[in-house]
N, C-alpha and C positions, 0 to 999 in steps of 0.2 A: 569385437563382439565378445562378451562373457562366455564362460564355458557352464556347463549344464547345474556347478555344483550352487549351493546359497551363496549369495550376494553380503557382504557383511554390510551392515549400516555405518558408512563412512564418519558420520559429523555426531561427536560423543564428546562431550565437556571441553577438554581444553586441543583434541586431538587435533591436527593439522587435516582435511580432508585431503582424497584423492580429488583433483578439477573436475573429471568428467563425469562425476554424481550423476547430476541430468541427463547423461546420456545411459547410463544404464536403466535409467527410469525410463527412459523413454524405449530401450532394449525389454524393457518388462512391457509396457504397453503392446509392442508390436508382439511378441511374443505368446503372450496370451489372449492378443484382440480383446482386449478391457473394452475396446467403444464398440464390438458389435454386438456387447447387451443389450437387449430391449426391454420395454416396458411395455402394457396394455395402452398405456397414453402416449407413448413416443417420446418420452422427456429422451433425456442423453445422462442414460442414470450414472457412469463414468466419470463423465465432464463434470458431475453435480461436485464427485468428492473428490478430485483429481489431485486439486490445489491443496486440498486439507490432508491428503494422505500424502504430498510431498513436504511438506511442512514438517510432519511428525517423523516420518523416515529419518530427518536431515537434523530435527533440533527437538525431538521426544516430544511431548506433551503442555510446554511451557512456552506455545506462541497460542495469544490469540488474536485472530485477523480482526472481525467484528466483534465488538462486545456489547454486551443488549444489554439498555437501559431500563432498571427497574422502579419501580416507585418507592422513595423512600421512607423509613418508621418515623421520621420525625414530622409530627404534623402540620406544623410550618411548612414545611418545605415540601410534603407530601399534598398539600393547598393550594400551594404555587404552582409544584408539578400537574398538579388535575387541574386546574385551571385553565394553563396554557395547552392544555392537551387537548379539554374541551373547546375551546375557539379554534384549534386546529382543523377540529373536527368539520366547525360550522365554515371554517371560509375555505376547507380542502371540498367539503361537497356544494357549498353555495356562490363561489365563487365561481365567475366565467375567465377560462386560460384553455388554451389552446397548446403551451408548451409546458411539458412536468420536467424541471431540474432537479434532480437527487446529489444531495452535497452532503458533508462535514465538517463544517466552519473550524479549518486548525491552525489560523494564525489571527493573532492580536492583533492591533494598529497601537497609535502612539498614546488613544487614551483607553486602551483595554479592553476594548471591543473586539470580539471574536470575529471575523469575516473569511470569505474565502476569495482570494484573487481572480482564480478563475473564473466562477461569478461576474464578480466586479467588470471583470474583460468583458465580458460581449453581452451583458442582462441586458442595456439600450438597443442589443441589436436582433435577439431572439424573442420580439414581437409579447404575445400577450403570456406572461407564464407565472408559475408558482412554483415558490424553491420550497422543496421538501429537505428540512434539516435533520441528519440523523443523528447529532452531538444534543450532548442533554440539553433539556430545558432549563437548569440551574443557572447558566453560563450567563454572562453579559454580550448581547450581541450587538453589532451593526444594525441600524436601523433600515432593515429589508419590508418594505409596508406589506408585500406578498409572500414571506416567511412561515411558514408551518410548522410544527414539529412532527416528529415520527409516532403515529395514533397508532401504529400496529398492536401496543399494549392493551389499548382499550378491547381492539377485537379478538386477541387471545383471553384477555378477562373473562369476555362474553362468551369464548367458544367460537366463535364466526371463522369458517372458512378451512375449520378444524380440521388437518391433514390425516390421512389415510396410508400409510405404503401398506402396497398388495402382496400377496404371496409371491407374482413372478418378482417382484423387486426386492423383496427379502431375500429367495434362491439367488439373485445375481452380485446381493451384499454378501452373503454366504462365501458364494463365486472367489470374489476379490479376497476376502479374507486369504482363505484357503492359497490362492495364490500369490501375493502377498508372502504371506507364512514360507512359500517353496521356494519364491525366487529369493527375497529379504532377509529370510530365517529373523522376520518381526511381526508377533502375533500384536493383530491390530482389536481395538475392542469392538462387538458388534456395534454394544447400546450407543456407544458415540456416534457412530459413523449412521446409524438408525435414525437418531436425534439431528444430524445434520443433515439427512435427506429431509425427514418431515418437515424440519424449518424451509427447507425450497420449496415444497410444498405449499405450506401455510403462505409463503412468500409471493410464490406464482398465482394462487388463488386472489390474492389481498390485490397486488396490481395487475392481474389481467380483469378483476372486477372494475377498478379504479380508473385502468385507462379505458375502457370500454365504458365506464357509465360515462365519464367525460369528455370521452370524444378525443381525446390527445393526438394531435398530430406528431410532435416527434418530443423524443426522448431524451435530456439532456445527461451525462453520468457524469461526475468528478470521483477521482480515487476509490474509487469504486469496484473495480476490474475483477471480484469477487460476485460481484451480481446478478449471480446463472439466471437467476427467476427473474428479475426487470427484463434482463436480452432479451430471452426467451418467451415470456408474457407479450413484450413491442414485437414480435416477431412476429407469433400467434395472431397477434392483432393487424398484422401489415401498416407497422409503427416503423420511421425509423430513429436510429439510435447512436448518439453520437457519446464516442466516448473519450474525454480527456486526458493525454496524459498524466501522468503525477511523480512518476518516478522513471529509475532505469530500465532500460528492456536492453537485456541481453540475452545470449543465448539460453542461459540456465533460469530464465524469466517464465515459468511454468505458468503465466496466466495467461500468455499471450504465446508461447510457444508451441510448438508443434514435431514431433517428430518426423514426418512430412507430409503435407494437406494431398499429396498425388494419392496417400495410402486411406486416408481415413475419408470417411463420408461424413460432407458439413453437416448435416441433419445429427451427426453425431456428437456433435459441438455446440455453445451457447457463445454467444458472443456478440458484440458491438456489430452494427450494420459499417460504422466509420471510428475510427481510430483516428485523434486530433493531434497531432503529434510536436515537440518541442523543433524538433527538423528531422531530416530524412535519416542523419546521421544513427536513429536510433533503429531503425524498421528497415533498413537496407539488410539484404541475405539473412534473414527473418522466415521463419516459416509462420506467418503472423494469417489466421484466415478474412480478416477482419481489411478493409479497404482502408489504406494509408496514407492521411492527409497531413500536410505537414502546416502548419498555421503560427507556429510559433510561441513564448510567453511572452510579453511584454514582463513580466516581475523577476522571471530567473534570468532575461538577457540584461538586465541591470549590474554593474560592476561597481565596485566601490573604491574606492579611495586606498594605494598601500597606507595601511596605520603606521603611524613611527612607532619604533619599538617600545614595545611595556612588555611587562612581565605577567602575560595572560598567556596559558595553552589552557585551547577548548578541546574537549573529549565529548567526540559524537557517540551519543549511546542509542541502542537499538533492543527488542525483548530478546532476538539470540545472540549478543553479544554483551549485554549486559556483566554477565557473571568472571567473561574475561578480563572484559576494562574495568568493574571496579576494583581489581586488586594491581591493577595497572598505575592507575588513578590514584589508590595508596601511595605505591612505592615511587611515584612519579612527584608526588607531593612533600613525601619525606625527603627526596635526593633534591627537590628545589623549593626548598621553605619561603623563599623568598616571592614564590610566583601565586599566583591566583590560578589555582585550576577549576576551569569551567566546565561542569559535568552539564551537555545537555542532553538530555530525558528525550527519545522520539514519542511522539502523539499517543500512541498505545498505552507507554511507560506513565502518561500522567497522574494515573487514579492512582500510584502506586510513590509518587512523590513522597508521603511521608514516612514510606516502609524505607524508601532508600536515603532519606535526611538522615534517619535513625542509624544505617551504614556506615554513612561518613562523620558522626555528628563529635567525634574523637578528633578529626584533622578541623583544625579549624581554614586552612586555605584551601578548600576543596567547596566550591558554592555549585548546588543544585541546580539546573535552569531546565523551565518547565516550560509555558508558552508567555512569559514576560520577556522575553529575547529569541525572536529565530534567528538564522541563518545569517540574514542579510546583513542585520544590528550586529550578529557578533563578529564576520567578519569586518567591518568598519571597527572591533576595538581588541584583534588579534588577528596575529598572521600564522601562528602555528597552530597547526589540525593534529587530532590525534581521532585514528579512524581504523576498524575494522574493514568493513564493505557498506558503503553508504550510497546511495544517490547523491547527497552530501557533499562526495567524492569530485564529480563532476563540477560542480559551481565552486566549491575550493581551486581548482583546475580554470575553471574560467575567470576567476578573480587573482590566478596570480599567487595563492596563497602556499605556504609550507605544508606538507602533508606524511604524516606520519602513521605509514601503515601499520600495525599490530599484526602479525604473522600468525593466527589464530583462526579458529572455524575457517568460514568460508573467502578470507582474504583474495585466494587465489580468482574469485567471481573476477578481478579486476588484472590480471598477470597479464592480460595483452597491452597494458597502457604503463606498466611499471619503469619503461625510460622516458617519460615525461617528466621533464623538469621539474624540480622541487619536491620529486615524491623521494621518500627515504623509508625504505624496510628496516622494522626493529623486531628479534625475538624476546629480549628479556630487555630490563633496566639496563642492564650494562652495555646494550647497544644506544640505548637512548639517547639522543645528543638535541639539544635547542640550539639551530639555529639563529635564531634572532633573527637575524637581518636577511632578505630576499634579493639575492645575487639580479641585481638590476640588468647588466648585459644580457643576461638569457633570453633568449628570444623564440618566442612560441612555434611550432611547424602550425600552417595555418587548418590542417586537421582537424587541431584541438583549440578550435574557436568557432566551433559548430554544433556544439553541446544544443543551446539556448540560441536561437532567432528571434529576433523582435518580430510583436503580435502581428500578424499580417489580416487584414481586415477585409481585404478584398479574398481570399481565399476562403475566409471564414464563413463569409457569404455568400461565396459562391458556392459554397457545398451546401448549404443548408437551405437555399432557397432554389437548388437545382436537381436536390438529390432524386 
């Protein structure tokens, strides 16, 4: 436990963090009872900003989780966008479905088509529904006949559903500030943190309308885990709510984590009614409040093929490790002229593709990759990973492939798994060393072949049609 004096903000540009961040975070929650604010309405005004004040603490002001789609100046495409927004509108309220899936179509197929896998898994098997898309309308998508886009623009235009925080929910932003400030010694900004309760607001208004006029029996989520106001709205409604997962959960996994559920009152929390989970391996000794089903992917338990060697290293980039790896990526591309270094962009990074082409646009063996190549494709034409802290991480590991940690930010999220074969820690270029070739005799402890289960179908429908 810390001792009574300020807390320093561990994760600041190129610093090394202390590992147990999270635990001090959650030494401040308990500390100051953050969850036993109240509101006039009972939300879990805490939980609302929980995630977005560990973000900032950890990595300043240069993540963002969701980014809201706005219409754009060009009139073309500002035609197109209200177009498809308007039929949204007509087959999100004139359409008969009984199940709302909330997605964000972030991977390609082989002819360019946006999709989302998870989807694709079980849409035959979760009865009458509509996928509610919250990636722009611009995109090329999959042909989903039951497809919507995200109308919520329309009814901020109008005003509809126009959020309100009250005075006691002002006093208890105040609250956090202030302590915040005592324990962090990091003055947080009101107006943001104002702005992103009102948007739950607006949020929870829009879908506790939505599923109530429609009738929704359950709630579908994908990468979503940021969702306070869908949970909480299905909740409200005696909805339940099943939610995917998408990425790592470990312990410093502030979306799903908990400092411990014996202390806090669930009423003080938002969350998934069911967590779908890749296997057990992720939610075991978890303080997860959320019920833990394990179902499996069918798309991340796929392996691919060792590629014979070429002269490709991929570079997973992410918005808080960005600023590391691409001076990484430089000096990595200078010391190996000869190689093609694959920089790829995560989901977030997209809209920002041409600010970072303009970065590298001096090295010429340094190619950009956005969503014309995920994961899967690049492993099939490289074996060498160059990675900060990724989920990434894992399927690298499950395929077998080289991995080359960068000793930076938050590397250490991953220091329990560091004598697993083929991971190699570099702090500078001068530790950096290519591999090439993948030491065949290694032979996996069967641990670390539990990442990814194949899709289990009978579980999936056991929870969902038993829940």
């Amino acid at each position: 436990m810390p001792n009574t004096k300020k807390v320093k903000m561990f994760l600041k540009e190129e610093e090394i963090p202390k590992p147990e961040f999270h635990e001090f975070f959650f030494e401040f929650e308990n500390r100051y009872n953050v969850f036993d604010l109240k509101t006039e309405r009972g939300f879990p005004f805490w939980d609302i900003l929980r995630f977005d004040v560990f973000l900032e603490l950890c990595y300043g002001n240069g993540i963002t989780i969701c980014e809201k789609h706005t219409l754009s100046n060009k009139f073309k495409k500002r035609l197109k966008i209200s177009g498809r927004l308007l039929l949204s509108f007509f087959k999100l309220f004139f359409l008969q479905y009984q199940d709302f899936f909330l997605s964000e179509s972030r991977t390609k197929d082989v002819k360019g088509f946006q999709y989302d896998s998870y989807f694709d898994q079980v849409s035959s098997l979760i009865g009458k529904n509509i996928y509610y898309e919250l990636n722009s309308p611009t995109l090329k998508y999959s042909n989903y006949k039951r497809r919507v886009f995200d109308i919520r623009i329309i009814f901020r235009k109008l005003r509809v559903f126009k959020p309100s925080i009250s005075e006691q929910e002002k006093i208890n932003l105040n609250k956090i500030i202030d302590d915040i400030d005592c324990f962090f010694n990091q003055k947080m900004d009101y107006d943001k943190y104002k702005s992103l309760y009102e948007d739950f607001l607006f949020d929870y208004n829009f879908y506790h309308f939505l599923l109530k006029f429609k009738n929704i029996k359950r709630v579908f989520i994908v990468q979503r885990g940021v969702q306070k106001a869908l949970f909480l709205a299905a909740k409200d409604l005696n909805i339940a709510t099943f939610e995917f997962q998408h990425g790592d959960i470990v312990k410093s996994t502030l979306l799903y984590n908990y400092f411990s559920l014996e202390n806090i009152d669930l009423n003080s929390i938002s969350f998934s009614k069911y967590l779908l989970t890749f296997s057990q391996f992720w939610t075991d000794d978890k303080n997860i409040p959320s019920e833990c089903i394990e179902i499996g992917s069918e798309k991340l338990s796929k392996t691919v093929e060792k590629s014979t060697f070429n002269k490709n290293i991929v570079i997973i980039s992410s918005p808080s490790h960005f600023d590391v790896l691409k001076s990484i990526a430089i000096e990595i591309s200078i010391k190996y002229p000869d190689y093609i270094i694959l920089f790829k962009l995560h989901p977030i990074e997209y809209p920002l593709y041409t600010t970072y082409q303009n970065i590298f646009k001096n090295y010429t063996n340094i190619s950009l990759i956005a969503d014309r190549l995920d994961v899967l494709e690049l492993m099939k034409i490289c074996n060498d990973f160059v990675v900060v802290y990724s989920t990434v991480i894992y399927e690298l590991i499950h395929n077998k492939k080289n991995i080359y940690i960068y000793k930076k930010v938050d590397y250490n999220k991953f220091e329990n798994s560091f004598d697993i074969p083929n991971i190699f820690l570099f702090e500078n270029i001068k530790d950096f060393s290519v591999r090439n070739e993948i030491e065949s005799e290694i032979k996996y402890n069967k641990e670390f072949s539990v990442f990814f289960k194949k899709f289990n179908k009978d579980n999936f429908l056991n929870i969902i049609n038993n829940q």
